[in-house]
GUMAR-720041 format. One record per residue (C-alpha): residue in one letter; x, y, z. Coordinates in Angstrom, 3 decimals. Last residue first. Example, Ala and Ser with C-alpha at 12.3 -4.5 7.8 and 13.67 -1.06 7.14 Angstrom:
2
<node><type>S</type><east>13.670</east><north>-1.060</north><up>7.140</up></node>
<node><type>A</type><east>12.300</east><north>-4.500</north><up>7.800</up></node>
END
This chain:
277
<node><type>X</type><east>47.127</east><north>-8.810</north><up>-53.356</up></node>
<node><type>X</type><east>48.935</east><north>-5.240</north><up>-53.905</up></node>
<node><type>X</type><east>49.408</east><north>-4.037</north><up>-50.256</up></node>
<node><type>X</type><east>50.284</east><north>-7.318</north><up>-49.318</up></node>
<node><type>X</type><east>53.562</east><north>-6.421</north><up>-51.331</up></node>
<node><type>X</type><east>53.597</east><north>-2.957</north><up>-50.061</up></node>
<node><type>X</type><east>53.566</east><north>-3.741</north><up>-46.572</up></node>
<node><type>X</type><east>56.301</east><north>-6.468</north><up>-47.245</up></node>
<node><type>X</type><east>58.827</east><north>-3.918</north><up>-49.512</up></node>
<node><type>X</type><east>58.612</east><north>-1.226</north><up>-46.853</up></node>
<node><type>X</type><east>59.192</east><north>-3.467</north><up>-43.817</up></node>
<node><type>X</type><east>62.626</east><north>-4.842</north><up>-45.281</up></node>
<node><type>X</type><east>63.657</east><north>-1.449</north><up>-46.829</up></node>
<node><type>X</type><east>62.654</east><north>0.277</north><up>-43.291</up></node>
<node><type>X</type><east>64.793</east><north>-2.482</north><up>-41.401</up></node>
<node><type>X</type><east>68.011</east><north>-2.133</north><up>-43.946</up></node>
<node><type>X</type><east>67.701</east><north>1.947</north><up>-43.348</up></node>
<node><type>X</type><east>67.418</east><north>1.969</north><up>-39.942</up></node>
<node><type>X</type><east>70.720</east><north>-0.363</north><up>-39.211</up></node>
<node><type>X</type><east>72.318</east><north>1.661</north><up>-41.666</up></node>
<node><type>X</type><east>71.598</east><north>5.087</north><up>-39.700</up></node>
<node><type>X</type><east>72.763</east><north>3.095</north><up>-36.147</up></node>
<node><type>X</type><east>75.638</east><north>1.586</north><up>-37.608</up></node>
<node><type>X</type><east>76.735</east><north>5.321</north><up>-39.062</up></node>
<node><type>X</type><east>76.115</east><north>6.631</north><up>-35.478</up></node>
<node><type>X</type><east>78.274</east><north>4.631</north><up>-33.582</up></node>
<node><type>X</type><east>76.678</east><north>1.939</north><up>-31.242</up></node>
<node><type>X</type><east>77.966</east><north>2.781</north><up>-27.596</up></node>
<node><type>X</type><east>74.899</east><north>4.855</north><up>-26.511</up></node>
<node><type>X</type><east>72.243</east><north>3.207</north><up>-28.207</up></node>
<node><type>X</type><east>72.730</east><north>-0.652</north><up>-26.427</up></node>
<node><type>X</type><east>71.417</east><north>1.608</north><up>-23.597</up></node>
<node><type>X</type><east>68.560</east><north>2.828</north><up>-24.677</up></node>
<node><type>X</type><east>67.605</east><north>-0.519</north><up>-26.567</up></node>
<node><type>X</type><east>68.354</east><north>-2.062</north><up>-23.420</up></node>
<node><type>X</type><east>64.936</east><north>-0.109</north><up>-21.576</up></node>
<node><type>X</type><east>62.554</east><north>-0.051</north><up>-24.519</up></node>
<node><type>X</type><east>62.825</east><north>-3.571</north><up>-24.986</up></node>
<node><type>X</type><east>61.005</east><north>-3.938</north><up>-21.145</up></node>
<node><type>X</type><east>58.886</east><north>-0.829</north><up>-21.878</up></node>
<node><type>X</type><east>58.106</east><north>-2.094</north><up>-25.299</up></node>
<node><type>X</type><east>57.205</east><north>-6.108</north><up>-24.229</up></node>
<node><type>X</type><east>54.834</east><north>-4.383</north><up>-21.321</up></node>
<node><type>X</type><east>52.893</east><north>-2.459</north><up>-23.361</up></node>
<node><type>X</type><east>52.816</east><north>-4.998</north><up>-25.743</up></node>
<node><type>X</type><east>50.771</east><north>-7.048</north><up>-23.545</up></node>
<node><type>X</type><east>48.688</east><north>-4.412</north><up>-22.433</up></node>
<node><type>X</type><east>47.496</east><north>-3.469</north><up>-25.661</up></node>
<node><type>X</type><east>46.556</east><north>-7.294</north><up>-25.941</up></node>
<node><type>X</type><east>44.333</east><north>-6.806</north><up>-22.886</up></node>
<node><type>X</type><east>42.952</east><north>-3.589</north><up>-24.073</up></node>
<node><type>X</type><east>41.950</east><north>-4.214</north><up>-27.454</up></node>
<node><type>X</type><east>41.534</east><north>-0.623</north><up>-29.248</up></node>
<node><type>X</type><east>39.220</east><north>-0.601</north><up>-32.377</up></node>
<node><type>X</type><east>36.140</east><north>0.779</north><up>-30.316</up></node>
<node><type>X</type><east>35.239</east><north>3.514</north><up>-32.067</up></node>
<node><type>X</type><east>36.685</east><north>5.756</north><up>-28.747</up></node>
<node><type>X</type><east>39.666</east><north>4.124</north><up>-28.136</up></node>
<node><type>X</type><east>40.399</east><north>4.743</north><up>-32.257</up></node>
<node><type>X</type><east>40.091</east><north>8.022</north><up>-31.606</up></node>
<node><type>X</type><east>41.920</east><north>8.680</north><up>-28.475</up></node>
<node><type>X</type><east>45.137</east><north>6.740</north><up>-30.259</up></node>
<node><type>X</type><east>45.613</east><north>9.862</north><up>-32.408</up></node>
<node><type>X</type><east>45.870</east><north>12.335</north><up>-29.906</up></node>
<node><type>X</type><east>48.081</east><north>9.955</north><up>-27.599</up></node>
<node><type>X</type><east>50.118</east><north>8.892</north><up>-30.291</up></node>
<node><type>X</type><east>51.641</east><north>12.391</north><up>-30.577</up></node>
<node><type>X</type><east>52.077</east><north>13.105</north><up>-27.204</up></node>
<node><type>X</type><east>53.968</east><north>9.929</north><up>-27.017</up></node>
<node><type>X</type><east>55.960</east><north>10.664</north><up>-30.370</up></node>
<node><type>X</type><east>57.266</east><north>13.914</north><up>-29.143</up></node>
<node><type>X</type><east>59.933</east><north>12.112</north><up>-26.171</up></node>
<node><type>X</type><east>61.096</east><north>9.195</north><up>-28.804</up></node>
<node><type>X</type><east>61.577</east><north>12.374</north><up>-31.399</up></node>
<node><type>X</type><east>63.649</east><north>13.883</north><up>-29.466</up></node>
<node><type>X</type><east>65.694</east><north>10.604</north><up>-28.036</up></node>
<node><type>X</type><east>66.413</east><north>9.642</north><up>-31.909</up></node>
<node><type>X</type><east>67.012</east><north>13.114</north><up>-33.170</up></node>
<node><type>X</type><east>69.814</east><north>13.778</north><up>-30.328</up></node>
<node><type>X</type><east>71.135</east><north>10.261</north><up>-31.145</up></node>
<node><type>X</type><east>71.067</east><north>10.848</north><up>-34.703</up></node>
<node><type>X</type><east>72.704</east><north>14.743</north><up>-34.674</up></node>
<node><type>X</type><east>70.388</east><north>16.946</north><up>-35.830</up></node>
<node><type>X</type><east>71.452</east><north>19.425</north><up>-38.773</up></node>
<node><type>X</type><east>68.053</east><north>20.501</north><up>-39.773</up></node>
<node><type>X</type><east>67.862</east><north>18.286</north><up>-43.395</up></node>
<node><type>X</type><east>69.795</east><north>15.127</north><up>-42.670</up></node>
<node><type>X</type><east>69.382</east><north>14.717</north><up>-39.329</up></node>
<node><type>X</type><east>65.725</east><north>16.065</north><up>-38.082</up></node>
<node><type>X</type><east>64.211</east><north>15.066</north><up>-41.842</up></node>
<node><type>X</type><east>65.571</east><north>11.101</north><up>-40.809</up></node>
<node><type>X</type><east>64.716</east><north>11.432</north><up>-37.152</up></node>
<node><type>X</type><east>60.718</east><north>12.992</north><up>-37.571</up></node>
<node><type>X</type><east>59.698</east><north>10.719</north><up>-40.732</up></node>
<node><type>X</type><east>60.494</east><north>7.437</north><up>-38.861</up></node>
<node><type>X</type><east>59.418</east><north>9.133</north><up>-35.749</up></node>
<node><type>X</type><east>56.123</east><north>9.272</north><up>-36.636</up></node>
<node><type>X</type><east>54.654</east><north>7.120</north><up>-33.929</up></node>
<node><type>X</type><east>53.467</east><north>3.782</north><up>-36.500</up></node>
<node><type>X</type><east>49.731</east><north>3.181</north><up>-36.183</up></node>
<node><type>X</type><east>49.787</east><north>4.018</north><up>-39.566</up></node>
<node><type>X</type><east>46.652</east><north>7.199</north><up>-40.303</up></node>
<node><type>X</type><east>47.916</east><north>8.420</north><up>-36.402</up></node>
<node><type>X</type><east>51.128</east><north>8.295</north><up>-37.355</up></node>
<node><type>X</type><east>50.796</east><north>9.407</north><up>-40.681</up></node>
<node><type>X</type><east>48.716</east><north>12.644</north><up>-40.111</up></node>
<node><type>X</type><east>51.398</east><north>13.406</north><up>-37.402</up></node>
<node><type>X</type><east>54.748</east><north>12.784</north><up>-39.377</up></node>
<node><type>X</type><east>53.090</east><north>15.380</north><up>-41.969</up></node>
<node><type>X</type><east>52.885</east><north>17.634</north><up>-39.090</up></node>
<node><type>X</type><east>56.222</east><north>17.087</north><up>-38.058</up></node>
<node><type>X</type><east>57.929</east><north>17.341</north><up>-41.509</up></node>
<node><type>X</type><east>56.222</east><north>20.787</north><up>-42.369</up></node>
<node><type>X</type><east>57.646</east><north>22.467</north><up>-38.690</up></node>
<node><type>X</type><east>61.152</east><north>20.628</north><up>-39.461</up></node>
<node><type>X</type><east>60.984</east><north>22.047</north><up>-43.219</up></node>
<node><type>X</type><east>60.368</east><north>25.569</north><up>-41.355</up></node>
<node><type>X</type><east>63.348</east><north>25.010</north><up>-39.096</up></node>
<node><type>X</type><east>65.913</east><north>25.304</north><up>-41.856</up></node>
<node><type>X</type><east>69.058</east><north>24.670</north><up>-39.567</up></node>
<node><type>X</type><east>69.312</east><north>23.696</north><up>-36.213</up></node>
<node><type>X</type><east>72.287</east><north>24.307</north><up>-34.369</up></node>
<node><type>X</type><east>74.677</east><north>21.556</north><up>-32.619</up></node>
<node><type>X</type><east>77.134</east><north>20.913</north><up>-30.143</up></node>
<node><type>X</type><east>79.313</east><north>18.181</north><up>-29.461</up></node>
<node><type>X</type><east>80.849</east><north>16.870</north><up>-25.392</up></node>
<node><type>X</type><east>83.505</east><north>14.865</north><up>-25.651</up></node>
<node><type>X</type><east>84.985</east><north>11.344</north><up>-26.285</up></node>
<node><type>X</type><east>84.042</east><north>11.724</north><up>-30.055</up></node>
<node><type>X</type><east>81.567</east><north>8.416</north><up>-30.109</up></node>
<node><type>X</type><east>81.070</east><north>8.751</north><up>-26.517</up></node>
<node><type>X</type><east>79.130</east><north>11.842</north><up>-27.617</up></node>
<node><type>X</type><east>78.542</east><north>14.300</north><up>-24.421</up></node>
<node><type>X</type><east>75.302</east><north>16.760</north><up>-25.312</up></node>
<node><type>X</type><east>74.668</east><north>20.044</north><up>-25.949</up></node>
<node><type>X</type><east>72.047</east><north>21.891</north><up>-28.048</up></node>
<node><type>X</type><east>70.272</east><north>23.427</north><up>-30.648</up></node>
<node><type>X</type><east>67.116</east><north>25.955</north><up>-30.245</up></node>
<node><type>X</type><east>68.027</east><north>29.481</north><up>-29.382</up></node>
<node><type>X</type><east>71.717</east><north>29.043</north><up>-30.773</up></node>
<node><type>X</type><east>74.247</east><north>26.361</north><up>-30.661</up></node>
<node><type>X</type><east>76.724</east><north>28.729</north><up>-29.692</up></node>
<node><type>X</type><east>80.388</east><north>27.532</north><up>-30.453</up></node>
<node><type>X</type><east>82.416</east><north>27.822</north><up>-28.021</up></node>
<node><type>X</type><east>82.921</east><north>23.990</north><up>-27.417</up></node>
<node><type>X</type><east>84.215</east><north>23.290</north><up>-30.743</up></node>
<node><type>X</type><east>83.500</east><north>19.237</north><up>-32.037</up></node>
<node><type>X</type><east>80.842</east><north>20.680</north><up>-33.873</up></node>
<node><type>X</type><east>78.221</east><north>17.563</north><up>-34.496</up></node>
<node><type>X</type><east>76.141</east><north>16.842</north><up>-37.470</up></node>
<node><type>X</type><east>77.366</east><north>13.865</north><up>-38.809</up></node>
<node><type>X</type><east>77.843</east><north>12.642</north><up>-42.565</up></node>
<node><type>X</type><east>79.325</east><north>9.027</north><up>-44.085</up></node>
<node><type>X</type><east>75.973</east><north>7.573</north><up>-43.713</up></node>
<node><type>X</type><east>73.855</east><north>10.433</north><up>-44.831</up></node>
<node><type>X</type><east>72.627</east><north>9.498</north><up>-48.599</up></node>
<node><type>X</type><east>71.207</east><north>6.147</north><up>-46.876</up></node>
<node><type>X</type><east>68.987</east><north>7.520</north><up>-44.211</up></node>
<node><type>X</type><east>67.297</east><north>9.322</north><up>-47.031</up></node>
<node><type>X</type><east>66.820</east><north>6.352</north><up>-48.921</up></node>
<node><type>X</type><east>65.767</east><north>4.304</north><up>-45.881</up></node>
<node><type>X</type><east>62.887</east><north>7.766</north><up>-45.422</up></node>
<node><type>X</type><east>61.811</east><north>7.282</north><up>-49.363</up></node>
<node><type>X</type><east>60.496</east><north>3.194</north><up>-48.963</up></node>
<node><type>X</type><east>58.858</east><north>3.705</north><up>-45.539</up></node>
<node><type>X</type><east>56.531</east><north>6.158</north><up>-47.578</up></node>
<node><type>X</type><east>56.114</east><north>3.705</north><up>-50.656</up></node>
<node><type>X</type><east>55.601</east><north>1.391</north><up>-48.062</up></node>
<node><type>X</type><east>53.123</east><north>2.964</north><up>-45.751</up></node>
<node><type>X</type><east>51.577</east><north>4.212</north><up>-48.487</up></node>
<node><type>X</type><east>50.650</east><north>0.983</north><up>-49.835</up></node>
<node><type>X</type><east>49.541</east><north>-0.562</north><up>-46.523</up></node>
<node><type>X</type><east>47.220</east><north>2.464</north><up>-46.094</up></node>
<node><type>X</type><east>45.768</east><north>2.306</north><up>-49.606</up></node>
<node><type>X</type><east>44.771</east><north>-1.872</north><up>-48.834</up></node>
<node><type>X</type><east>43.473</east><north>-1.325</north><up>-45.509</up></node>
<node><type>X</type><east>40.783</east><north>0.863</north><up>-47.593</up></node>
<node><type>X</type><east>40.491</east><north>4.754</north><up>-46.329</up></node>
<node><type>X</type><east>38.269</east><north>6.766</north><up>-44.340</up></node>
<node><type>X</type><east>38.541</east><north>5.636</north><up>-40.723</up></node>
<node><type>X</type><east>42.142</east><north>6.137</north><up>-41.156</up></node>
<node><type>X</type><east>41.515</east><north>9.775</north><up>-41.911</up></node>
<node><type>X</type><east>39.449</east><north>10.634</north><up>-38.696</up></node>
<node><type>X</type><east>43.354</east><north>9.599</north><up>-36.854</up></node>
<node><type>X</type><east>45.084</east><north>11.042</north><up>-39.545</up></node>
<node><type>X</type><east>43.429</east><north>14.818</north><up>-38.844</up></node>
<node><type>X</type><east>43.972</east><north>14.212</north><up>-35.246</up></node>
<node><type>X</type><east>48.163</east><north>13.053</north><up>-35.566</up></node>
<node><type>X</type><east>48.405</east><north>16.590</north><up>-38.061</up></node>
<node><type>X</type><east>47.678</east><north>18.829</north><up>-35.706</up></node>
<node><type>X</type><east>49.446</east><north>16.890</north><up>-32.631</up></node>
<node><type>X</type><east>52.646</east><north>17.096</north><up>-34.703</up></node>
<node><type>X</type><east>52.492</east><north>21.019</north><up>-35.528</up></node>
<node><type>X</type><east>52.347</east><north>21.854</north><up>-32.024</up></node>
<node><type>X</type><east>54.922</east><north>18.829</north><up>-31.470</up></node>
<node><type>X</type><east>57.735</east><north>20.632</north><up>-33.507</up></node>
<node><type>X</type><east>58.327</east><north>23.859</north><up>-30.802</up></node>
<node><type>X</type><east>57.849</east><north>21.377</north><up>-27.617</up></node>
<node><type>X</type><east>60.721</east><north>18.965</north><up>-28.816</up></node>
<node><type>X</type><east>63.120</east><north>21.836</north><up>-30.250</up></node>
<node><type>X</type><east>62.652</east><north>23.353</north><up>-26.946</up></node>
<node><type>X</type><east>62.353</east><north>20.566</north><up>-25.188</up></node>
<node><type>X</type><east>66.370</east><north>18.569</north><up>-27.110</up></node>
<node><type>X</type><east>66.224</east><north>15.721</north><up>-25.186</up></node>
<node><type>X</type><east>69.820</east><north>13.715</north><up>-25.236</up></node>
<node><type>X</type><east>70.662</east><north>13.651</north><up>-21.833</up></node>
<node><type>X</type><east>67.265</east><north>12.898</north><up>-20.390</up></node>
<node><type>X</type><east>67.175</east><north>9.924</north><up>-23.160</up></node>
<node><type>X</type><east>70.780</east><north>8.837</north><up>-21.477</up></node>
<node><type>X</type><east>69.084</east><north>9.104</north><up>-18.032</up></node>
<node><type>X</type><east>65.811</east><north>7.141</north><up>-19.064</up></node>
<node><type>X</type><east>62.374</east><north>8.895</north><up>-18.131</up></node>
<node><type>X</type><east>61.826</east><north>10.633</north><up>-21.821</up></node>
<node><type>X</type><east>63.496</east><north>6.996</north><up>-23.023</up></node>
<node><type>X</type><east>60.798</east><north>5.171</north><up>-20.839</up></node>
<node><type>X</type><east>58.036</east><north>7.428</north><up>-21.332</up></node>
<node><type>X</type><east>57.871</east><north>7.965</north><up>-25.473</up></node>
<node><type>X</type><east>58.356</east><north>3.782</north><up>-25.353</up></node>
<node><type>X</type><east>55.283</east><north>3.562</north><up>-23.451</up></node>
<node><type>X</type><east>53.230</east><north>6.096</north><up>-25.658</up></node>
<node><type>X</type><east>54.303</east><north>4.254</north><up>-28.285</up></node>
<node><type>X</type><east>53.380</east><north>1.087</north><up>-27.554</up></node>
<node><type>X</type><east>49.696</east><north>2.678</north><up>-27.177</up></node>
<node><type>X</type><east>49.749</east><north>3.548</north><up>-30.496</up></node>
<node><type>X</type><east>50.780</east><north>0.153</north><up>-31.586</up></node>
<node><type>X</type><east>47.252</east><north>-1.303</north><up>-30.426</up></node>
<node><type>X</type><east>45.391</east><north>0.821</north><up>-32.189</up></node>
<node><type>X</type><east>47.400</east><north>0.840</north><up>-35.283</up></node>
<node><type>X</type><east>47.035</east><north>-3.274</north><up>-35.487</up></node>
<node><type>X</type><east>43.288</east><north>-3.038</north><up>-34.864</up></node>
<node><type>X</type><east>43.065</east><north>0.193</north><up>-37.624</up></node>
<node><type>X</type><east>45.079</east><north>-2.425</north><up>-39.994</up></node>
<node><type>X</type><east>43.022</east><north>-5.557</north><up>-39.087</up></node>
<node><type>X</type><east>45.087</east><north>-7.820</north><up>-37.300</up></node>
<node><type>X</type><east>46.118</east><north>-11.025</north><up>-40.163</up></node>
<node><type>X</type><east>48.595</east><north>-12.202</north><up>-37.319</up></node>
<node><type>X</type><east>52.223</east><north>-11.547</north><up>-39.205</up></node>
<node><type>X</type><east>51.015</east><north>-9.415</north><up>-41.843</up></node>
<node><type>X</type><east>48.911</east><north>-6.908</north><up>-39.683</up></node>
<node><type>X</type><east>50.304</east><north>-7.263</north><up>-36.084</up></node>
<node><type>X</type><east>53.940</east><north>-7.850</north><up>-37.473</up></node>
<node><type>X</type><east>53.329</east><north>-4.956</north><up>-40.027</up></node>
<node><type>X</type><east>52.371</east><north>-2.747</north><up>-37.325</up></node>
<node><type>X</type><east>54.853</east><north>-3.832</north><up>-34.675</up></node>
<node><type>X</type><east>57.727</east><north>-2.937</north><up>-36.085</up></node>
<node><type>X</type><east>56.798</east><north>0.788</north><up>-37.501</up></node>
<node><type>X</type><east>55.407</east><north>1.252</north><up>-34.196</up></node>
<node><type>X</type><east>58.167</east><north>0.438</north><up>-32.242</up></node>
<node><type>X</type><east>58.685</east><north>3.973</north><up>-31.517</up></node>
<node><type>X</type><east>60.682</east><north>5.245</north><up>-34.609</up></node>
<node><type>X</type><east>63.874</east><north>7.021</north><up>-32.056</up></node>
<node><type>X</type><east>66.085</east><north>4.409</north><up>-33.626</up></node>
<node><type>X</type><east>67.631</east><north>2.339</north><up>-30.622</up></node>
<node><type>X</type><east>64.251</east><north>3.064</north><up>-28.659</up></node>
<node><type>X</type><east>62.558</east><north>1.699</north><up>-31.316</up></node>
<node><type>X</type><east>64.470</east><north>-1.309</north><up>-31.927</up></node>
<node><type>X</type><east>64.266</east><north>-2.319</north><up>-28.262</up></node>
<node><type>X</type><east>60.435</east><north>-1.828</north><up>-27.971</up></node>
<node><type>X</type><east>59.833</east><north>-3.854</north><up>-31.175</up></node>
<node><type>X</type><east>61.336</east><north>-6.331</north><up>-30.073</up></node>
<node><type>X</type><east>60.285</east><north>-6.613</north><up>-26.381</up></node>
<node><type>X</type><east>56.546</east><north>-5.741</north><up>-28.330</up></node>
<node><type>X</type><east>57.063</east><north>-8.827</north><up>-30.640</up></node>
<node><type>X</type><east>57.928</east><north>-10.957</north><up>-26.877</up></node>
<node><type>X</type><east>54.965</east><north>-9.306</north><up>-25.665</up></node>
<node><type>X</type><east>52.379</east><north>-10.007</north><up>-28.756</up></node>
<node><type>X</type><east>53.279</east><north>-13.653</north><up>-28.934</up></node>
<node><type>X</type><east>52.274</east><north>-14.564</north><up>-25.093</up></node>
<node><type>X</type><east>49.280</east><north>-12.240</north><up>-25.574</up></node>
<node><type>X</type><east>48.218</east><north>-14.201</north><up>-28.279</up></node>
<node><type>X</type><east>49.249</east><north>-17.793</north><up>-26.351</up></node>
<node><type>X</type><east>47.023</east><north>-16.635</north><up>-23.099</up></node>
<node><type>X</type><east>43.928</east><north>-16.248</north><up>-25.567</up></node>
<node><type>X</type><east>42.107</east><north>-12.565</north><up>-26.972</up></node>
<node><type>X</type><east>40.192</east><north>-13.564</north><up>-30.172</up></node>
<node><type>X</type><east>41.298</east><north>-10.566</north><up>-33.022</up></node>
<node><type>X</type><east>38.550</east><north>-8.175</north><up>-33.925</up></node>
END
C-alpha cells in the first residue's frame, strides 16, 4: 500500500479537481480519470487505485444530485428503475476484483473503454430531443430547458430492457474498475434509449453513488481503502465537481460527446498498453 506524505495528498487533490470536473462534465464520475492516474501515474495497486476512486464517486454522485442544473436534469424514475440492476452487478464486481490479475483488469478496462469512444463517435451529428411541447414523454422520459435550443425538449425512452442489461453490466465493472459506471451508463442511455447527453450525464452522476457505495464496502472491509488519501480526492472531486456542472450547461452537446470520446481513446490505449508489459 502506497506511503501516505503531505506531497501525495498534495498530488492526489489537484488529480481529484481534475478528475472531479471532467466527470461531472461527462456524467463518468471521475473514476475513469483517476484510476489510470492512480495506477499508471503513481504505480497504486489496481484494487488501491479502485478503492480510492470509489469514494470520488460517491462525492461527485452528491454534488451534481445536490447542484441546481443536476436537479434539473435528474431523470428518478429512470434513475431508481436502472440502479436495481446496477447495485446487482457493482457486488458481484466488487468479490470479482479480488479474483483476477491487475494485469486482466487493465486489459479490459481498455478494450472496454476502447468500444464506449466508438459508440460516442457514431452519435455526434444525432440528439435526442423533441423540440414539441405536447408531446408526452411517457411513464419514464422527461423535461428539461436546453440552452442549446432556447427551450424546454422532451424525451421518451426507448428499448428499456438494453438499459436494464447495460446497468448491471456497468455495475460488475465499476466495482471490478474503480471507475462509477457511467462510462457504460451515458453512452447506452444516448445512443440506444433515446437520452439526451446532459439528461444521461446528470442520471447517471446521481446512480453512480449508490453504485460505488456497494462496491466500495468491500474493498473497506479487506482493507484496500486508504483513508487519508481518499480524503484528498474527496475534496479535489467535490471542488472539480462543482465548475464542471456548470461549464456543462453552455457546452453543446456534440463538444461534450467528442470531448468523451478523445479522453476514453487516450485512457483506453494507456491501460491497455501497461496491460501488456
Amino acid at each position: 500500500m502506497p506511503t501516505v506524505t503531505p506531497v501525495l495528498a498534495l498530488i492526489i487533490f489537484v488529480a481529484g479537481t481534475v478528475a472531479g470536473t471532467l466527470g461531472a462534465l461527462l456524467g463518468l464520475g471521475g473514476g475513469i480519470f483517476l484510476v489510470p492516474f492512480l495506477n499508471l501515474g503513481l504505480s497504486f495497486p489496481i484494487t488501491a487505485a479502485a478503492a480510492i476512486s470509489l469514494t470520488t464517486v460517491i462525492a461527485t454522485s452528491s454534488s451534481v444530485s445536490a447542484g441546481r442544473a443536476g436537479k434539473q436534469l435528474i431523470n428518478m424514475r429512470l434513475g431508481m428503475l436502472l440502479e436495481v440492476a446496477t447495485a446487482g452487478g457493482s457486488l458481484l464486481g466488487g468479490l470479482t476484483a479480488q479474483l483476477l490479475a491487475q494485469s486482466t483488469v487493465q486489459k479490459l478496462f481498455g478494450v472496454t473503454t476502447v468500444i464506449v469512444a466508438l459508440i460516442m463517435l457514431s452519435r455526434l451529428q444525432r440528439r435526442n430531443v423533441i423540440l414539441d411541447p405536447s408531446i408526452d414523454p411517457g411513464a419514464l422520459g422527461g423535461r428539461f430547458y436546453e440552452d442549446e435550443s432556447a427551450a424546454t425538449v422532451t424525451y421518451r425512452i426507448r428499448r428499456l430492457p438494453v438499459a436494464l442489461v447495460a446497468s448491471f453490466i456497468a455495475g460488475n465493472l465499476s466495482s471490478l474498475l474503480g471507475i462509477g459506471g457511467g462510462f457504460i451508463k451515458v453512452p447506452v442511455l444516448n445512443a440506444w434509449c433515446g437520452v439526451p447527453i446532459r439528461a444521461a450525464a446528470a442520471t447517471s452522476a446521481f446512480m453512480i453513488g449508490v453504485t460505488a457505495t456497494a462496491g466500495a464496502v468491500i474493498y473497506y472491509g479487506r482493507g484496500q481503502l486508504v483513508p487519508a488519501l481518499a480524503a484528498a480526492a474527496v475534496l479535489g472531486v467535490q471542488l472539480g465537481s462543482w465548475g464542471g456542472m456548470r461549464f456543462g450547461q453552455r457546452a453543446s452537446a456534440r463538444w461534450l460527446k467528442l470531448l468523451m470520446a478523445v479522453l476514453l481513446f487516450i485512457i483506453a490505449m494507456m491501460m491497455l498498453i501497461r496491460g501488456t508489459r
